[in-house]
Backbone bond lengths (Angstrom), bond angles and torsions (degrees), N, CA, C in turn:
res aa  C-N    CA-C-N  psi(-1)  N-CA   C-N-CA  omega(-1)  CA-C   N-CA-C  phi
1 X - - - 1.467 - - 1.518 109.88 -
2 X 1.453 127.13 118.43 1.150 141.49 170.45 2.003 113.20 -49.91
3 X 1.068 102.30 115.80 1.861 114.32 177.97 1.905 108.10 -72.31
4 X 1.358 96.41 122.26 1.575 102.85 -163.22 1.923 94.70 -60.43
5 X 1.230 122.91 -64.57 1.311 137.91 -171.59 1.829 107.03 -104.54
6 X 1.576 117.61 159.11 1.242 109.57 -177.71 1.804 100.73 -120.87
7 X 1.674 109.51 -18.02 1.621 100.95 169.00 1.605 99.00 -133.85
8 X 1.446 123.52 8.51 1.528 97.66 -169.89 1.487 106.15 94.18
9 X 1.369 87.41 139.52 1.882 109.56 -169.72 1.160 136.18 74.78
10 X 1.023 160.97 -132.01 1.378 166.91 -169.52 1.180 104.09 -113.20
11 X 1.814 121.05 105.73 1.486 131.64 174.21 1.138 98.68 -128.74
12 X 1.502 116.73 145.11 1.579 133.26 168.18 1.771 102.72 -112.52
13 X 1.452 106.73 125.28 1.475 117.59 161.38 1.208 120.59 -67.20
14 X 1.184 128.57 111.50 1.875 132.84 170.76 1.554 107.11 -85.80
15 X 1.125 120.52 131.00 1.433 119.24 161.93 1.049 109.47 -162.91
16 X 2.195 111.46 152.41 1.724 86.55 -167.88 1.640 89.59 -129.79
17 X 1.107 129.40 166.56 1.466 129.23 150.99 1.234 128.08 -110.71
18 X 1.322 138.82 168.88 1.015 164.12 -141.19 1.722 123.45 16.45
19 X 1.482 111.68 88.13 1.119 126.13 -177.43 1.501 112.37 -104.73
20 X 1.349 111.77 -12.59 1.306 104.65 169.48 1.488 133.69 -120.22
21 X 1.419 98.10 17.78 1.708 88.84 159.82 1.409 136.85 -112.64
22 X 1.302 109.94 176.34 1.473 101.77 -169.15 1.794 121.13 -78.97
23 X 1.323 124.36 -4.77 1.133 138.72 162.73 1.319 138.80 -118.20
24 X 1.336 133.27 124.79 1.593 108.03 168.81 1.845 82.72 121.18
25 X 1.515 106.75 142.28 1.343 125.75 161.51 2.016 122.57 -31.79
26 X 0.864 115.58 -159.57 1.446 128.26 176.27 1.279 95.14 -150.41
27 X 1.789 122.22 124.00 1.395 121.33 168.80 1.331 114.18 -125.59
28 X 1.270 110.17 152.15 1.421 123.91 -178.17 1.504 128.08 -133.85
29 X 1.350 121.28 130.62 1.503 122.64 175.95 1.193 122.88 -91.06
30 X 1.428 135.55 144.57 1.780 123.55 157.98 1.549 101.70 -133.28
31 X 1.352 86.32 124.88 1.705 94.82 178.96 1.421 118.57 -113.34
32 X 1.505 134.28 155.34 1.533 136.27 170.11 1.502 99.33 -116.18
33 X 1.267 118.57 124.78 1.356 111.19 -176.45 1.749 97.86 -107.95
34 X 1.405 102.08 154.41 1.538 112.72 171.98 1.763 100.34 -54.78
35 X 1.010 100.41 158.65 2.087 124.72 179.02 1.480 89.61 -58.97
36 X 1.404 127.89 -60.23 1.504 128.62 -172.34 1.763 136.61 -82.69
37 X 1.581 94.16 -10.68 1.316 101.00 174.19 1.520 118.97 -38.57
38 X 1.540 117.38 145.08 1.575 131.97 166.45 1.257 121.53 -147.23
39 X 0.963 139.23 105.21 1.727 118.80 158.03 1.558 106.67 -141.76
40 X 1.696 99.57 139.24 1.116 101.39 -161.07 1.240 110.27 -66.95
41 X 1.320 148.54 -3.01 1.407 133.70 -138.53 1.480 90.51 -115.48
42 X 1.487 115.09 -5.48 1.817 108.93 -169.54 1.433 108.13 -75.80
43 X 1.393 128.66 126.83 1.226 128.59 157.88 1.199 109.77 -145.01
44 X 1.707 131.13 -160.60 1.305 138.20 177.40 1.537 94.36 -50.34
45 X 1.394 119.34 149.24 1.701 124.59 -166.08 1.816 69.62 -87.58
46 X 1.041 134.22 -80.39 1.429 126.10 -159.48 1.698 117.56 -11.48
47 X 1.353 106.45 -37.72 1.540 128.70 -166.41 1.514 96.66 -78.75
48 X 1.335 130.35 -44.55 1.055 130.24 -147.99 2.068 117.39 -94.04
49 X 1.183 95.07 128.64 2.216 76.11 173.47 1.264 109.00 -66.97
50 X 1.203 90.48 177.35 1.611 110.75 -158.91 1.510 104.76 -74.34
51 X 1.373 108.81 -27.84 2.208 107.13 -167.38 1.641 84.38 -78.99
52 X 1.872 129.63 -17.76 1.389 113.27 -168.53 1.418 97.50 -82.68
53 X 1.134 111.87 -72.94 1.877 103.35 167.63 1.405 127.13 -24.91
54 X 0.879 116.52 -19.26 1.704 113.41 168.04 1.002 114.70 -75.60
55 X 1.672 105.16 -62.56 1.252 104.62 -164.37 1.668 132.44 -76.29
56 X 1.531 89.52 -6.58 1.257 109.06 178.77 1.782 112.46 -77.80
57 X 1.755 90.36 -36.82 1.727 90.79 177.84 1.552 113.67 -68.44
58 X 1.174 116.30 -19.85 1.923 107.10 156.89 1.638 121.76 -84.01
59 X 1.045 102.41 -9.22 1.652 118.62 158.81 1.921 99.18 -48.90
60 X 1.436 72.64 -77.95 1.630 87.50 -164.65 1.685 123.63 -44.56
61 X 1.588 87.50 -50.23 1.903 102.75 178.80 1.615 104.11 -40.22
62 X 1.331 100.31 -61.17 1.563 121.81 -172.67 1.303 123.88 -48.06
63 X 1.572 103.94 -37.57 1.746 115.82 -166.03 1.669 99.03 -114.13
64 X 0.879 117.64 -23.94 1.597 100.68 175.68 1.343 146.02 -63.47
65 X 1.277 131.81 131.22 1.766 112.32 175.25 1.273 99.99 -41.00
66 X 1.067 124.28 -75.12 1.787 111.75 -153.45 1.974 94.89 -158.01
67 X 1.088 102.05 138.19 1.916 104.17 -166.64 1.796 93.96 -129.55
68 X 1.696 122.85 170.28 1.193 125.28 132.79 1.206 118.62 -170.91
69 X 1.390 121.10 177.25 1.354 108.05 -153.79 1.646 81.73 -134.35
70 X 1.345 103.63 134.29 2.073 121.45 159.54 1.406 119.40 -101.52
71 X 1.417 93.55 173.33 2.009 87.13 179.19 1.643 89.45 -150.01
72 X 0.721 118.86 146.40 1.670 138.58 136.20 1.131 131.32 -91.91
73 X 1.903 127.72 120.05 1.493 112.48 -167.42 1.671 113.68 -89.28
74 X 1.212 104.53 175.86 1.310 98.77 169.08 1.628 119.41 -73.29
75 X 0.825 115.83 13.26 1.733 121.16 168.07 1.758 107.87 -84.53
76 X 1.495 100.35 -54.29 1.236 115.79 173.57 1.528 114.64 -58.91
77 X 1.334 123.51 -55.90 1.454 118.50 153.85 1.474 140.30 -11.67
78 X 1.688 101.19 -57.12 1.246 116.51 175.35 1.199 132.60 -81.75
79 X 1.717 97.42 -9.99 1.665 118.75 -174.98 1.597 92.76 -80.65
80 X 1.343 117.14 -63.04 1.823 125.13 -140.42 1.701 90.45 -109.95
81 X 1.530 128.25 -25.94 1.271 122.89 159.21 2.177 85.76 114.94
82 X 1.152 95.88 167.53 1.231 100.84 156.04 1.912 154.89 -6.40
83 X 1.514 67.91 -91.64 1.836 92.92 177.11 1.592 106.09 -48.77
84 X 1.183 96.72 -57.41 1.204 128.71 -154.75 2.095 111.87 -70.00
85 X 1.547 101.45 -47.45 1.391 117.92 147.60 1.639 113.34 -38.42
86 X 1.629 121.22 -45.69 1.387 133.81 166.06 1.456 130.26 -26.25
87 X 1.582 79.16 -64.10 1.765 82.77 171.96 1.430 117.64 -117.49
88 X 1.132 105.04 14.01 1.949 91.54 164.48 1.832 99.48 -89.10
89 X 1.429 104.71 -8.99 1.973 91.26 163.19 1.203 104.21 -103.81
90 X 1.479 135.84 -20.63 1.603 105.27 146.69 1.337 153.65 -34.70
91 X 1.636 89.02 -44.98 1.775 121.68 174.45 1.376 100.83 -49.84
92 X 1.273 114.81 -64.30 1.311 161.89 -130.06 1.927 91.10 -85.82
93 X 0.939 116.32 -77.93 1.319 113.33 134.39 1.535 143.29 31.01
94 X 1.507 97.58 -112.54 1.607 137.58 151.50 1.576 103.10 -37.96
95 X 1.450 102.77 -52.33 2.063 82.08 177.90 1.368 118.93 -78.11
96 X 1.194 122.14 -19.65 1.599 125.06 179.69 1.646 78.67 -68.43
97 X 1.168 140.73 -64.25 1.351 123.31 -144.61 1.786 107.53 -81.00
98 X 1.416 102.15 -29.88 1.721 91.51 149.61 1.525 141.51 -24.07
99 X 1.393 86.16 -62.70 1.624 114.09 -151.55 1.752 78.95 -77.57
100 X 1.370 131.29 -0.65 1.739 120.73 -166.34 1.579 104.26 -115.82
101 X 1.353 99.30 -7.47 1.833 103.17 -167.93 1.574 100.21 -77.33
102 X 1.532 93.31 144.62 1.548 96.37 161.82 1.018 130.64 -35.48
103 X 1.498 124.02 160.14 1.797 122.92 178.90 1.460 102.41 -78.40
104 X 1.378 136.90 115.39 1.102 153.99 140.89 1.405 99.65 126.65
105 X 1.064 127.49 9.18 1.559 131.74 -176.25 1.975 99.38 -89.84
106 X 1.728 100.02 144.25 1.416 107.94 -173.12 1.401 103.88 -142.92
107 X 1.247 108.27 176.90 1.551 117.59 -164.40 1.679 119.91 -106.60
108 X 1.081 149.37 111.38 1.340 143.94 -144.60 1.649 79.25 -98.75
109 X 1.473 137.77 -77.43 1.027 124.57 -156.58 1.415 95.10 -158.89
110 X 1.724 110.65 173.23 1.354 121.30 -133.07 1.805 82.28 -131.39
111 X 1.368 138.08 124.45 1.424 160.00 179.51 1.123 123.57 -86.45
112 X 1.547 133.00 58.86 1.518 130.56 -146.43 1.561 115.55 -97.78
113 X 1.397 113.47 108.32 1.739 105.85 176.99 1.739 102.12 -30.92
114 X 1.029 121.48 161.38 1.747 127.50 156.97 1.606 111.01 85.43
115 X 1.646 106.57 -163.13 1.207 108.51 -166.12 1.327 110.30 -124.91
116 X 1.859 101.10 -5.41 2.243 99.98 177.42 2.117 86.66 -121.17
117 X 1.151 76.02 169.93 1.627 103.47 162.40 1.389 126.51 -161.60
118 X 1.257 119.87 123.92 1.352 98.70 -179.47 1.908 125.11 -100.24
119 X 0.652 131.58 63.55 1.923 135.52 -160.20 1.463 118.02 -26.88
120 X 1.308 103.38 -10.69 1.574 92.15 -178.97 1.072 111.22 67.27
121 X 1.576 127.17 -135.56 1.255 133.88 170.71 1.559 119.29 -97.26
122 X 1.155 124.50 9.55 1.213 141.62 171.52 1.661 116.18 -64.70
123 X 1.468 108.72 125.44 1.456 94.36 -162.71 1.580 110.38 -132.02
124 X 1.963 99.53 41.19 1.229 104.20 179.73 2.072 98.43 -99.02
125 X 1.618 101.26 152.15 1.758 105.87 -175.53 1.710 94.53 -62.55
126 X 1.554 124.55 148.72 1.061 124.45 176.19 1.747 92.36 -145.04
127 X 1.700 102.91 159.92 0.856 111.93 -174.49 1.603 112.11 -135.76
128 X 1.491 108.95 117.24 1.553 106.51 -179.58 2.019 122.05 -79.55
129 X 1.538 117.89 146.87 1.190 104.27 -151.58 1.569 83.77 -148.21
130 X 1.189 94.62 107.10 1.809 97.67 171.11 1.748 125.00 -74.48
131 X 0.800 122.65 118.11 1.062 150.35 -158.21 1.807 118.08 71.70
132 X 1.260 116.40 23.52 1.542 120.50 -160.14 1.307 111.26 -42.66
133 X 1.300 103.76 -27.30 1.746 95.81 -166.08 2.046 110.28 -86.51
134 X 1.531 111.24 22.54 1.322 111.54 170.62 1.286 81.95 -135.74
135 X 1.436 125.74 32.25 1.598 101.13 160.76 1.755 106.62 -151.86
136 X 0.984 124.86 -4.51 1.641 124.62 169.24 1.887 101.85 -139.61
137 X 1.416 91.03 142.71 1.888 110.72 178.55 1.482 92.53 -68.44
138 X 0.743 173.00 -82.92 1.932 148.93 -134.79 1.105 88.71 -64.65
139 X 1.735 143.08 -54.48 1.186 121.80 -146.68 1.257 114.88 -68.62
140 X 1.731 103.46 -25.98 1.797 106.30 -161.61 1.064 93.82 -100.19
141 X 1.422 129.52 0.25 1.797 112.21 166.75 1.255 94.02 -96.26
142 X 1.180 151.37 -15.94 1.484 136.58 178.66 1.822 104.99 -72.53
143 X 1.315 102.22 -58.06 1.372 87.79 144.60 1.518 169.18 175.91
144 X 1.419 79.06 132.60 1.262 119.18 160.31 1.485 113.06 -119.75
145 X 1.058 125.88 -1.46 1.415 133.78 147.19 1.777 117.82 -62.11
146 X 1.756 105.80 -63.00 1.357 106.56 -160.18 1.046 92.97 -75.37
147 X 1.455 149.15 -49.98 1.386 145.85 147.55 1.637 128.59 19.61
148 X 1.586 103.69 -74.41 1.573 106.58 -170.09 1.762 101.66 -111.17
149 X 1.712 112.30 3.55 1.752 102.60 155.86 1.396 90.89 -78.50
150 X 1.455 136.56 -51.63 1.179 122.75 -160.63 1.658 126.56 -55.31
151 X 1.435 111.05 -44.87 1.465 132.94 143.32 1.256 119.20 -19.54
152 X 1.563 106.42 -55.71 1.542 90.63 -169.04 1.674 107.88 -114.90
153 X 1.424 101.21 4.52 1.823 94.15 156.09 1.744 104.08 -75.05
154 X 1.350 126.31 -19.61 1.267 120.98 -165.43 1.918 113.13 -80.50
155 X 1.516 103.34 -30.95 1.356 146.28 -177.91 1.938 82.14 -58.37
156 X 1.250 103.57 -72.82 1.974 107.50 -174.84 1.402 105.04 -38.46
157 X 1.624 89.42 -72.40 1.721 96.09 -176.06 1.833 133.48 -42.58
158 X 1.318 99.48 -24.45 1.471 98.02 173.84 1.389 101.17 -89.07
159 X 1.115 144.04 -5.12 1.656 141.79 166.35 1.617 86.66 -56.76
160 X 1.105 134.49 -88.42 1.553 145.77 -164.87 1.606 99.52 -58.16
161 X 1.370 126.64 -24.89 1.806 101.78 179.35 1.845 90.38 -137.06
162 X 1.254 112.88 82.42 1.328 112.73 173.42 1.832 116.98 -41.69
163 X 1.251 96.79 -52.25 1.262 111.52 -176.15 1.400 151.84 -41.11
164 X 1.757 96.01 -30.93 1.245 112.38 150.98 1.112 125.85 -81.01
165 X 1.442 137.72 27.82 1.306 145.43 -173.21 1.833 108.59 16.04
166 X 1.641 105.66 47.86 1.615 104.17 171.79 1.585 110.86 -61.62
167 X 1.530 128.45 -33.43 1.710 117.12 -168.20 2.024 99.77 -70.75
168 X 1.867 113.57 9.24 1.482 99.63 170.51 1.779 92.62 -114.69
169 X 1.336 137.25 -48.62 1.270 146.83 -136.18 1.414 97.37 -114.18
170 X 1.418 131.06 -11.52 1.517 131.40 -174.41 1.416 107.00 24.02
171 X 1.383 124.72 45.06 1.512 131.04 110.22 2.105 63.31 109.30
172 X 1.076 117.82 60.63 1.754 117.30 157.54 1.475 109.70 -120.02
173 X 1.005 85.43 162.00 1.278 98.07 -166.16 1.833 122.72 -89.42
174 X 2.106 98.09 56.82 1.168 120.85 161.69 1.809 127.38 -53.85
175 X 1.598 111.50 173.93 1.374 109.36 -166.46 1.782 101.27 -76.91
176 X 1.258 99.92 -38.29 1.812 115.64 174.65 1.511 93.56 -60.79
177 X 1.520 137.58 -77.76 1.048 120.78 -161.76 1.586 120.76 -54.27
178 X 1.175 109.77 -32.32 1.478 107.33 174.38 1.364 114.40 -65.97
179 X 1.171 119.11 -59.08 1.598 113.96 176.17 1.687 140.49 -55.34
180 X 2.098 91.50 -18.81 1.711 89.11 155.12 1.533 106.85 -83.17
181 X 1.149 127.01 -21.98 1.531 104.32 -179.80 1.444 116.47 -70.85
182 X 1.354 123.67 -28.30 0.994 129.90 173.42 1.639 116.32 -43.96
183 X 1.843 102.48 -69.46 1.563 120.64 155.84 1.459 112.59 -37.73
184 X 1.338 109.36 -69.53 1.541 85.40 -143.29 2.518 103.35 -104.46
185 X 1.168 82.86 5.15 1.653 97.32 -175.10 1.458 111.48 99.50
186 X 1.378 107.12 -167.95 1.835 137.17 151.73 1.372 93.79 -57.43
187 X 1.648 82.40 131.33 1.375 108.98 143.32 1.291 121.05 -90.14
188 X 1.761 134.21 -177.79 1.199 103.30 148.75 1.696 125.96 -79.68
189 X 0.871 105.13 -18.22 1.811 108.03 164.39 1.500 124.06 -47.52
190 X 1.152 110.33 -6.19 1.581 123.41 -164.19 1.882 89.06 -74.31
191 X 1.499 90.63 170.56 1.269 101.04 171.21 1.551 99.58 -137.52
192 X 1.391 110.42 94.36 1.710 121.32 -145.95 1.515 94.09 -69.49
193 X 1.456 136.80 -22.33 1.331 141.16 -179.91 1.432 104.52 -49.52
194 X 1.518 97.63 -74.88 1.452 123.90 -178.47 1.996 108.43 -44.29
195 X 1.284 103.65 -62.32 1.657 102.47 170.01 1.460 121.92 -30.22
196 X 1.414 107.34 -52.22 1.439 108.60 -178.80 1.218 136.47 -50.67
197 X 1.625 88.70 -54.12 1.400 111.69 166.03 1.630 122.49 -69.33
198 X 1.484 128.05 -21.68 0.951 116.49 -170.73 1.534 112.17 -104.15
199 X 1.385 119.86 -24.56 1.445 145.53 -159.43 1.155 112.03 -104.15
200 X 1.452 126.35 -42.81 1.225 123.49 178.00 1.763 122.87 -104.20
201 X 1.724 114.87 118.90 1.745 103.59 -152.55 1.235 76.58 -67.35
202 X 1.064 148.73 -61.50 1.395 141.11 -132.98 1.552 106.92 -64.43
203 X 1.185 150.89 -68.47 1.510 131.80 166.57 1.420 134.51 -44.53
């Protein structure tokens, strides 16, 4: 059973998805859950099928103090690298879910899947939690947030690049996806870093 809070008071879950494929943004959720929230079906979104992640992400919209979801593109990716793509859609994030909090309501501390974070200029205490999102509710509703926006920005993107069959591989770095890039190139969705390294044996 997932632990609503890890010290008491007002915590937001950070979590981001898709760090490992070769196409498509990096997205991230931060959620504040009510003191009483439960449902059994919440866990790591990884854990979960896909009709539970849905339905859970109107769970969440519905039942939360205040949630939001960031992205980093793959342009941005290739600029600042990875990790780093990570949490500027965390950041990124956290202010959509700002801009949603009650009037006079504030944030005690910040719930981060993993073991780095970087805050930017953000100058609330945060706490990193390896594997958090199979072990506290903000983390696994965050995501399960960045999760199925990420999904279904990927869902758009294969309208415009059929070819990489992203609405099956959501832009990972499968044997099909590798071999249309091979065929047919970059898209701009690519994350040309990641291509190199993943697509070509020779580098």
């Amino acid at each position: 059973m997932l632990e609503l809070s890890l010290y008491g008071g007002t915590e937001v879950g950070l979590d981001e998805a898709g760090r490992g494929p070769l196409a498509g943004p990096v997205f991230a959720g931060a959620v504040l859950l009510p003191s009483r929230f439960h449902d059994e079906r919440l866990n790591d979104s990884k854990k979960m099928s896909e009709r539970d992640r849905y339905a859970l992400r109107e769970v969440i919209e519905n039942e939360a103090v205040a949630w939001g979801v960031g992205e980093a593109t793959a342009a941005e990716i290739d600029k600042i690298n990875i990790l780093n793509a990570s949490f500027l859609a965390m950041r990124r994030a956290f202010a959509q879910l700002q801009d949603r909090l009650p009037v006079g309501m504030t944030v005690d501390r910040l719930l981060v899947d993993g073991n780095r974070f970087r805050p930017g200029t953000l100058v609330i205490p945060y706490e990193c939690i390896v594997k958090g999102d199979a072990k506290l509710a903000p983390i696994a509703a965050a995501s399960v947030l960045a999760k199925t926006y990420r999904d279904d920005c990927m869902l758009r993107l294969h309208e415009e690049y059929p070819v990489y069959g992203w609405d099956r591989n959501k832009g990972y770095p499968t044997a099909a996806h590798r071999e249309a890039v091979a065929r047919y190139g970059l898209s701009p969705c690519h994350r040309a870093t990641f291509c190199r390294r993943f697509v070509d044996p020779t580098e």
